[in-house]
C-alpha beads as a LAMMPS data file, in Angstrom:
LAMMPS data file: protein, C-alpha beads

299 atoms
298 bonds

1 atom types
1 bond types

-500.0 500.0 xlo xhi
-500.0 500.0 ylo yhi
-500.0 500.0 zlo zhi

Masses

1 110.0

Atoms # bond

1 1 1 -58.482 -122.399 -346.136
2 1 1 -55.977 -125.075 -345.094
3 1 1 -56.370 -128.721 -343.915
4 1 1 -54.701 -129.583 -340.959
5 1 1 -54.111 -133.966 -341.273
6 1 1 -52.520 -135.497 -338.783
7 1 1 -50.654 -138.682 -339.655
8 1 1 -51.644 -141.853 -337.369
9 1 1 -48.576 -143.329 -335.505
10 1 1 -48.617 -146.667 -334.244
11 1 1 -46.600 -146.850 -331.110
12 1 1 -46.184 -150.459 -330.403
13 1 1 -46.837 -151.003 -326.365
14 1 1 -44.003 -152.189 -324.335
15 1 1 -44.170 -156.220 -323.184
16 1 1 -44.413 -157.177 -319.879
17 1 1 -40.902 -159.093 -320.861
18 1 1 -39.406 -156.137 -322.047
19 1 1 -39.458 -154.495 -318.276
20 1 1 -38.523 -157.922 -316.724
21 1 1 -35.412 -158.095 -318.180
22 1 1 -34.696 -154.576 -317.559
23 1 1 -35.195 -155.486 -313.562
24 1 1 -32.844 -158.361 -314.197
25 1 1 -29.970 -157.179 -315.747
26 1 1 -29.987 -154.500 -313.089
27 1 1 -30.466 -157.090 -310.487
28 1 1 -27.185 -159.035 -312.024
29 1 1 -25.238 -156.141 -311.305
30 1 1 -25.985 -155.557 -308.028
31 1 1 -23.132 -156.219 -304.873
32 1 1 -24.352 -158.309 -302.588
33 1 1 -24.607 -155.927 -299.946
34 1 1 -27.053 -154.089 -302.101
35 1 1 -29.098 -157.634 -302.393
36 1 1 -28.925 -158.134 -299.106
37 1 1 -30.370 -154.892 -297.758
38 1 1 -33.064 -155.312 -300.363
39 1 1 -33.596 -158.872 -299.069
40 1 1 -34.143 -157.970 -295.621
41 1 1 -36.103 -154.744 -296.755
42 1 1 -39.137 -156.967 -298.620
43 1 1 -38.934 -159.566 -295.324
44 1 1 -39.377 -156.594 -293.057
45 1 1 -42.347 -155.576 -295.350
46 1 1 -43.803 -159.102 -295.771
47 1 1 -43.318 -159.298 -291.722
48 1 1 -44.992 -156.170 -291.285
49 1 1 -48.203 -157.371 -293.695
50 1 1 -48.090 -160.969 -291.949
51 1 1 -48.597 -159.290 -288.601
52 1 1 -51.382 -157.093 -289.565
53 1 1 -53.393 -159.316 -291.507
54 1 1 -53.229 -162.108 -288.172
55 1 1 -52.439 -165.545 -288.145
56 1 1 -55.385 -167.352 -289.551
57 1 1 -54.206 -165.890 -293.198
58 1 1 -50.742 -167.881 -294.137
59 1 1 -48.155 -165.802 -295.667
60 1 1 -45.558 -168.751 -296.259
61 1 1 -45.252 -168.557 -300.183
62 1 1 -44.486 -164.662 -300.030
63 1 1 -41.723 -165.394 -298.228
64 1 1 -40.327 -167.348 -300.551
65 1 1 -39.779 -164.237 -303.256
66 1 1 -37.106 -162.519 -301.002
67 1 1 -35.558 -165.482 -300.699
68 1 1 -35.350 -166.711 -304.561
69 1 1 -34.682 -163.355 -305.382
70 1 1 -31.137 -163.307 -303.758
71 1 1 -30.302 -167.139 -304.204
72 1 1 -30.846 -166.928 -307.979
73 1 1 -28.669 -163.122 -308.099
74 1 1 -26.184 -163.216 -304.933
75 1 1 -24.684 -166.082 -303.793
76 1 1 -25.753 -169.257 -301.188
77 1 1 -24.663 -167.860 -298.405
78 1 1 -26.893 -164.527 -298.437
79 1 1 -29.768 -166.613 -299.579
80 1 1 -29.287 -168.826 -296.086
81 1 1 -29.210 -165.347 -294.213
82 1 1 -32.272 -164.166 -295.818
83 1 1 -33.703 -167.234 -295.144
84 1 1 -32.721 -167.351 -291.290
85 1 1 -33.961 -163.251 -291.056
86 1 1 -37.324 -164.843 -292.897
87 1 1 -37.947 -167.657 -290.436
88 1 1 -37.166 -165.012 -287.672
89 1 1 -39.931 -162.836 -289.098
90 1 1 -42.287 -165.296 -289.221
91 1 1 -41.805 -166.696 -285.662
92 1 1 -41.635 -162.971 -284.384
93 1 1 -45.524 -162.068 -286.276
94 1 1 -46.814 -165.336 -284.505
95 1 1 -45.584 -164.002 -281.148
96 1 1 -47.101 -160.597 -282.213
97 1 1 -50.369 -161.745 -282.938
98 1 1 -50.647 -163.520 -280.114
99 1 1 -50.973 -167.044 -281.494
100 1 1 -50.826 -169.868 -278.649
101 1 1 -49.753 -173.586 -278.976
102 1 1 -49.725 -176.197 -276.545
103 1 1 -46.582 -176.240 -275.575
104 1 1 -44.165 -173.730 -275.920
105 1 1 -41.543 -176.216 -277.775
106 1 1 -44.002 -175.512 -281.007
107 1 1 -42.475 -172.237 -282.133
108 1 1 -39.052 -173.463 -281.798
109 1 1 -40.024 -176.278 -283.946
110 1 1 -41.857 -174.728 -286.663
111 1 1 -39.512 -172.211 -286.752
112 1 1 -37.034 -174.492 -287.462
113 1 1 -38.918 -176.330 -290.088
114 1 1 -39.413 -173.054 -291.899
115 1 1 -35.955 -172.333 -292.046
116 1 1 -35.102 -176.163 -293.199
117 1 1 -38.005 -174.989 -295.877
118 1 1 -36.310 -171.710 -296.770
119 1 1 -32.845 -173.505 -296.798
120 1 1 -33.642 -176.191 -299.402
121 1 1 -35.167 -173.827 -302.208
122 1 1 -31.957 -172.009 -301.627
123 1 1 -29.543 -174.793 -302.373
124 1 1 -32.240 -176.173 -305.258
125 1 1 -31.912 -172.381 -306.449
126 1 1 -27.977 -172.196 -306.375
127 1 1 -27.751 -175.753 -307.995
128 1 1 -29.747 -174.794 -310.946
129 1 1 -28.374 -171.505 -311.204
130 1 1 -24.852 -173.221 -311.476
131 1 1 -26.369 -175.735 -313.669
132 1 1 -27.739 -173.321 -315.828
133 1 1 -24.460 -171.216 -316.329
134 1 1 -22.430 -174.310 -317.233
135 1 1 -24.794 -175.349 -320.163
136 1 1 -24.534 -171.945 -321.327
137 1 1 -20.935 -172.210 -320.835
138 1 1 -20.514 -175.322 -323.095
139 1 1 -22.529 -174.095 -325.275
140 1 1 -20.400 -171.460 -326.564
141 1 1 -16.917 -173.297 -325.903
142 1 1 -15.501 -175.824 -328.247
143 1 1 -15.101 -179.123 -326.628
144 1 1 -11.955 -179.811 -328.380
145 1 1 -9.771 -176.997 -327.633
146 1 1 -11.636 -174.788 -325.373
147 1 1 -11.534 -171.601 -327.431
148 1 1 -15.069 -170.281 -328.105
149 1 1 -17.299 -171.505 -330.683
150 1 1 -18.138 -170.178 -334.385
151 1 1 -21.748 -168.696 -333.105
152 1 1 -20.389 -167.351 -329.771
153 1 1 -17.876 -165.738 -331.998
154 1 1 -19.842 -164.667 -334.611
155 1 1 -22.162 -162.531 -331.753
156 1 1 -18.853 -161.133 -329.971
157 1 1 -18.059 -160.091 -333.336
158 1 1 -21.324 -158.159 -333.888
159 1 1 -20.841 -156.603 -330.647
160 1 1 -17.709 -154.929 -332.079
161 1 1 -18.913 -154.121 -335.244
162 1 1 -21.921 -152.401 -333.331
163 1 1 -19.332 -150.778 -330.628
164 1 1 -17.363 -149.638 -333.106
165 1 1 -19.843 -147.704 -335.332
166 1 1 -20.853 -146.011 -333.051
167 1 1 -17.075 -144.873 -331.571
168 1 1 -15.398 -145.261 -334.411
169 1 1 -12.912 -147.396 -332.924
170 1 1 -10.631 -149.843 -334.890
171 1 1 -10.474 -153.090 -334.716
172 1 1 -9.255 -156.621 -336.327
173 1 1 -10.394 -160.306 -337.433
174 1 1 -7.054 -162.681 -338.076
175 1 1 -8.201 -165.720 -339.942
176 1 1 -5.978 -168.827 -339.870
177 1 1 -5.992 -171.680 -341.596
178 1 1 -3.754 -174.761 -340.994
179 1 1 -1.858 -175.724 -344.108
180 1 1 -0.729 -179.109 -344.647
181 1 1 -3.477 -180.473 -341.489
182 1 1 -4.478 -183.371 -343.105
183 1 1 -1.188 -184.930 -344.022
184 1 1 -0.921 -184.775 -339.879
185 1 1 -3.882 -186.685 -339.478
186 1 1 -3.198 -189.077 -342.386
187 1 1 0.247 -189.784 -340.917
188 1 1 0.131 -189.717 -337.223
189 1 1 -3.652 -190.328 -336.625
190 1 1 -6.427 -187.883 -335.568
191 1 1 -5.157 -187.917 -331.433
192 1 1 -2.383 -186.343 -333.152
193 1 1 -4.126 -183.940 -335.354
194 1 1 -6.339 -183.084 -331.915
195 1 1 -3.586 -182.817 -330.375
196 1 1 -2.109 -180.252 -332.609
197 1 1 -4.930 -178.475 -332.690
198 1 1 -5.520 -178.011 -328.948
199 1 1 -1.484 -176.571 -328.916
200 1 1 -2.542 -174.030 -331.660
201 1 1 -5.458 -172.937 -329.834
202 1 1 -3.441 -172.553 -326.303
203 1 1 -0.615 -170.598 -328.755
204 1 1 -2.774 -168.305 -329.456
205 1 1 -4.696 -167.564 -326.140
206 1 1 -1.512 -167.191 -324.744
207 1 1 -0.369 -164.862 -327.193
208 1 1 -3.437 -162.311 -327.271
209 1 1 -4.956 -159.727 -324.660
210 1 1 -7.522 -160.415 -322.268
211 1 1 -9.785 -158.361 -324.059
212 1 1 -9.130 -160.456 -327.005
213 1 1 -10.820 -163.392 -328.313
214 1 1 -9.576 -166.521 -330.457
215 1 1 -12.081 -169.213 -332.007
216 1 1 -12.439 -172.133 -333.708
217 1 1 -14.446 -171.726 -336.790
218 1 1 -14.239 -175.541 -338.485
219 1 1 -11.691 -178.240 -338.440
220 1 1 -8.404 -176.515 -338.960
221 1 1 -9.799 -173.026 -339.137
222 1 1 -9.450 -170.690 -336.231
223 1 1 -9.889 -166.333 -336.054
224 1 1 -8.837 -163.909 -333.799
225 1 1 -11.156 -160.947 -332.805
226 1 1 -9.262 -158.390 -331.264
227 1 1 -10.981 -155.307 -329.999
228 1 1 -9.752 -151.408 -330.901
229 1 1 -6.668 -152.807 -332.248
230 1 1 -5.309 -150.869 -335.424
231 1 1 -2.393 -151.181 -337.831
232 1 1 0.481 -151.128 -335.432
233 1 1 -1.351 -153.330 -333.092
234 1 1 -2.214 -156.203 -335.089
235 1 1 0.957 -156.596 -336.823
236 1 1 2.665 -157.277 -333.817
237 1 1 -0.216 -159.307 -332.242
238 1 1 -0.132 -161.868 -335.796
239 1 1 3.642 -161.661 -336.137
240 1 1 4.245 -163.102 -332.275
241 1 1 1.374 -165.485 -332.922
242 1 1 2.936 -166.796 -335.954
243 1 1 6.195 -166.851 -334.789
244 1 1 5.259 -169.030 -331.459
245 1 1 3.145 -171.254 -333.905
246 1 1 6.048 -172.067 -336.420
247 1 1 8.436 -172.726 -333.410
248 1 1 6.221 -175.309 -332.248
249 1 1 5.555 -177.305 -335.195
250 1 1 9.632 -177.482 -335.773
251 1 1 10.054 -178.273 -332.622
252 1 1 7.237 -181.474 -332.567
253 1 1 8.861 -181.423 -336.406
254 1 1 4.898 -181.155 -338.151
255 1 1 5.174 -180.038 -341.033
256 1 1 2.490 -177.578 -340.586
257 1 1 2.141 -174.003 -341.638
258 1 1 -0.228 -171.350 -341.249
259 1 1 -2.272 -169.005 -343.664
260 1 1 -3.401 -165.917 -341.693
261 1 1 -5.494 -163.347 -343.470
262 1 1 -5.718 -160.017 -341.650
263 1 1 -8.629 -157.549 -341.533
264 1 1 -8.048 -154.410 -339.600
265 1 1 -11.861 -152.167 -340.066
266 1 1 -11.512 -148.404 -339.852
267 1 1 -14.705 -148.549 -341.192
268 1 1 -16.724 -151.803 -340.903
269 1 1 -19.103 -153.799 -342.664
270 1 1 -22.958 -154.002 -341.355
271 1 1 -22.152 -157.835 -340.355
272 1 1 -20.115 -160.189 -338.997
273 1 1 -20.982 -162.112 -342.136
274 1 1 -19.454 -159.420 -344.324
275 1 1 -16.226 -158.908 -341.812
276 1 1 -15.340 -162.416 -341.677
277 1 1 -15.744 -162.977 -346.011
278 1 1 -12.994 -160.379 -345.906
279 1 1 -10.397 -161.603 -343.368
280 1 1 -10.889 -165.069 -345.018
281 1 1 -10.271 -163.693 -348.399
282 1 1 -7.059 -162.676 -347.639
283 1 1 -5.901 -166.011 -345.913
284 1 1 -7.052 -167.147 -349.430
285 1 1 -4.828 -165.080 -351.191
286 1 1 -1.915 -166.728 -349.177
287 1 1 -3.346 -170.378 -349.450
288 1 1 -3.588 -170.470 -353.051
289 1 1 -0.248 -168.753 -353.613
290 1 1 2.513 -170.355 -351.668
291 1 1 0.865 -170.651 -348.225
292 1 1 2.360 -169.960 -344.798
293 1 1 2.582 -165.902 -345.255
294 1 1 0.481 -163.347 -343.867
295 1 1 -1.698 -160.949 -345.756
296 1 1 -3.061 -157.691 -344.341
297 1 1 -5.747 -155.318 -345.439
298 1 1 -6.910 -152.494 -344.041
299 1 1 -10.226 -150.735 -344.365

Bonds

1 1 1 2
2 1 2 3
3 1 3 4
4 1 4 5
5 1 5 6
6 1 6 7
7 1 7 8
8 1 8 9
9 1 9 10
10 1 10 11
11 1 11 12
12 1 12 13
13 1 13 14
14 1 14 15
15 1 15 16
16 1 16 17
17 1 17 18
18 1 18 19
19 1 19 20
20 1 20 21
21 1 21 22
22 1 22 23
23 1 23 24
24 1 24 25
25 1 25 26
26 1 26 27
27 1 27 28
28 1 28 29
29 1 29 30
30 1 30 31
31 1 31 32
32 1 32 33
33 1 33 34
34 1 34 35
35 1 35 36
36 1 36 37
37 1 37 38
38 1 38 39
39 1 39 40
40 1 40 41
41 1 41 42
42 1 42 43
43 1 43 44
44 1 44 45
45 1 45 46
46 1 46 47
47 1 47 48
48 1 48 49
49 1 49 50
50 1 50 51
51 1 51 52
52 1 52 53
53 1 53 54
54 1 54 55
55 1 55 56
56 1 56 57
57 1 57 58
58 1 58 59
59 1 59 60
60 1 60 61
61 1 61 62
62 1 62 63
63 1 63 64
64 1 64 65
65 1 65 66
66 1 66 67
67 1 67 68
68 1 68 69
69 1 69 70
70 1 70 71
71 1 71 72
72 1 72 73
73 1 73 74
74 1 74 75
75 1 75 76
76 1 76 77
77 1 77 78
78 1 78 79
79 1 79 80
80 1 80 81
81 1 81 82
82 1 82 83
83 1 83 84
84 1 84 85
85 1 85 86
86 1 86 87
87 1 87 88
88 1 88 89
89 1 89 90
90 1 90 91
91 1 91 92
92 1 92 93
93 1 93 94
94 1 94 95
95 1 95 96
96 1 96 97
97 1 97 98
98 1 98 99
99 1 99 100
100 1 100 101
101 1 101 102
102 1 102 103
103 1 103 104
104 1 104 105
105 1 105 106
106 1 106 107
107 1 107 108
108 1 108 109
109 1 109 110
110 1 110 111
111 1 111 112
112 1 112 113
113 1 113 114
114 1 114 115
115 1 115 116
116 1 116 117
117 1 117 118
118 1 118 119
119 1 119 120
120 1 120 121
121 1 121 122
122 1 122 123
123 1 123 124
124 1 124 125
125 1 125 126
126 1 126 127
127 1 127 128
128 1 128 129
129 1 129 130
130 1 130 131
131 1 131 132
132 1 132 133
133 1 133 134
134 1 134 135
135 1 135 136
136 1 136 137
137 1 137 138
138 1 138 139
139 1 139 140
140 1 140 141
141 1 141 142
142 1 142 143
143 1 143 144
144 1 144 145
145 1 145 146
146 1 146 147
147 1 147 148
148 1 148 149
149 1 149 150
150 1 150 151
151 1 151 152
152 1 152 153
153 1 153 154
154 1 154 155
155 1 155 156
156 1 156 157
157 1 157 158
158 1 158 159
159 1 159 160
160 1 160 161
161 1 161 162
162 1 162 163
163 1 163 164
164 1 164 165
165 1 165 166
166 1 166 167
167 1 167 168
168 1 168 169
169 1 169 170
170 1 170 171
171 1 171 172
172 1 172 173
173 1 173 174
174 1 174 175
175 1 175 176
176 1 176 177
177 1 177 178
178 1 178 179
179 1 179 180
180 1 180 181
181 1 181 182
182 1 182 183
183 1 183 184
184 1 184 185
185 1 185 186
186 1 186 187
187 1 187 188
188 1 188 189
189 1 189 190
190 1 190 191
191 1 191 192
192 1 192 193
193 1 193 194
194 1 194 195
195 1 195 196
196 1 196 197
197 1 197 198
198 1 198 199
199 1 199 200
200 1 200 201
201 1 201 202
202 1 202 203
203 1 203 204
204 1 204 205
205 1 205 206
206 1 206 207
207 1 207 208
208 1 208 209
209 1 209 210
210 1 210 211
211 1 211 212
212 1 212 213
213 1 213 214
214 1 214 215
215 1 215 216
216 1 216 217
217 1 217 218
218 1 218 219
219 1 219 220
220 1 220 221
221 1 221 222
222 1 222 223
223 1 223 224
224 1 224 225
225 1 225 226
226 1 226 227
227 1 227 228
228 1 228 229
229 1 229 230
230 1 230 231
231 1 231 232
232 1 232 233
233 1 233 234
234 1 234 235
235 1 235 236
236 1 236 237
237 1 237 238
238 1 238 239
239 1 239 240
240 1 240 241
241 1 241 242
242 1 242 243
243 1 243 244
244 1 244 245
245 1 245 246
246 1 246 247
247 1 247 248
248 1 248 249
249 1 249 250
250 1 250 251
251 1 251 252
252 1 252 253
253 1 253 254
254 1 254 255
255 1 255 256
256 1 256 257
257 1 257 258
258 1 258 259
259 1 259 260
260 1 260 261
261 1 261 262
262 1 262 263
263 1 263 264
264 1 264 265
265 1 265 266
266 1 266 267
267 1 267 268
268 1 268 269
269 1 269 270
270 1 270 271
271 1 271 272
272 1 272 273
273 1 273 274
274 1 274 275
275 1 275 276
276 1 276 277
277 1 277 278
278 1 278 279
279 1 279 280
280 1 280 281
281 1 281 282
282 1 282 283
283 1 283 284
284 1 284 285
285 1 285 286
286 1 286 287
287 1 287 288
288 1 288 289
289 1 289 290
290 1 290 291
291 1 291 292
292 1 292 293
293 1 293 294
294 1 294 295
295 1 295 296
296 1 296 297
297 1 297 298
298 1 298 299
């Protein structure tokens, strides 16, 4: 006779986080036509609940979720129309329920202060907002030359090496190194050696796709992540890049040159970690040879 056993699986429950930022991500997305109509869809509701519970039972702080909700997603403006269709609401359930004042001037007035109400966590909700997304801006730029910074880069790198497991599509890290930087610096002072730097970093922007990415990884290090790019791709995207870079430091006469190891992943590594080692091994390969050369390898 056989035994049956049933192995015990532990199913972890889902947090109460995980399904928030589900809602929000979809909410980002959203057109603002889209917020709007579900703006004016929870007012109608909360309108609809304010009238039939009466007037002696305030409903001012639900009013406020419509509201937030399309200030913090959309932009001011629909948050000032929501608020306008809330106060609206509000002074149209007091008429409803058949609330009296002593004069008639009353609803206009608290009407209006409602809507002064609504309008102000609107603009507080916009400011922050904006507030917010420059932080997170600076964060991940590099104050000197405005390319991103070695963690931003390191997770848009990830990304790839994620996207392109699972597509299989190519794509490339350039790493370059500055030879000959801190003669510059030694010479001319650092406002020229920043100054430098910030011309190599526009180069190179203005040399890549939009799709592409270039940043700066220390002091005279930058790296290039270019998306699906193979073979034929990144050899011309490195040889215009270095050409435009050597034409500009004859033409301010630096005597600066550039290392560039090339990595171009058919078949990438688990990490960014691993990815990077690689394109910086072959910059090494030209730096401790005779420098400004370009070394490719392909995987």
């Amino acid at each position: 006779m056989s035994v049956l056993t049933h192995k015990k699986v532990n199913v972890k429950p889902l947090h109460l986080k995980y399904y928030v930022d589900i809602v929000t991500k979809n909410l980002e997305y959203q057109s603002e036509f889209t917020l709007g109509i579900l703006g004016v869809s929870i007012v109608i509701i909360l309108g609809i609940i304010d009238y039939a519970t009466g007037y002696d039972l305030s409903f001012s702080l639900f009013y406020l979720a419509p509201i937030s909700l399309v200030s913090w997603f959309g932009k001011r403006r629909l948050g000032v129309l929501i608020s306008l269709v809330s106060a609206l609401t509000w002074f149209t359930a007091d008429i409803a329920n058949g609330r009296i004042y002593t004069y008639p001037i009353i609803y206009l007035w608290n009407t209006l202060i409602r809507l002064g109400f609504f309008i102000i966590v609107t603009f507080l909700l916009s400011a922050l907002k904006r507030i917010l997304k420059e932080e997170q801006e600076m964060a991940r730029i590099d104050f000197l030359t405005h390319s991103i910074n070695t963690r931003y880069f390191y997770d848009l790198g990830q990304l790839e090496i994620n996207r392109s497991l699972r597509y299989h599509n190519p794509f490339t890290i350039v790493y370059i190194d500055l030879d000959n930087f801190k003669t510059i610096n030694d010479e001319y002072g650092h406002s020229t050696g920043d100054l430098l730097l910030q011309k190599v970093a526009k180069i190179i922007q203005e040399n890549i796709r939009n799709t592409d990415q270039v940043g700066r990884l220390g002091g005279d290090e930058f790296a290039v992540l270019l998306p699906e790019t193979g073979t034929e791709w990144a050899h011309q995207i490195v040889n215009r890049i270095n050409l435009v870079l050597n034409d500009e430091m004859a033409a301010n006469n630096w005597i600066v040159s550039f290392s560039i190891g090339v990595a171009i992943f058919n078949s990438p590594p688990l990490t960014m970690d691993e990815a990077i080692k690689i394109a910086d091994d072959e910059m090494y390969k030209i730096k401790s040879n005779q420098k400004n050369g370009i070394s490719y390898i392909e995987i």
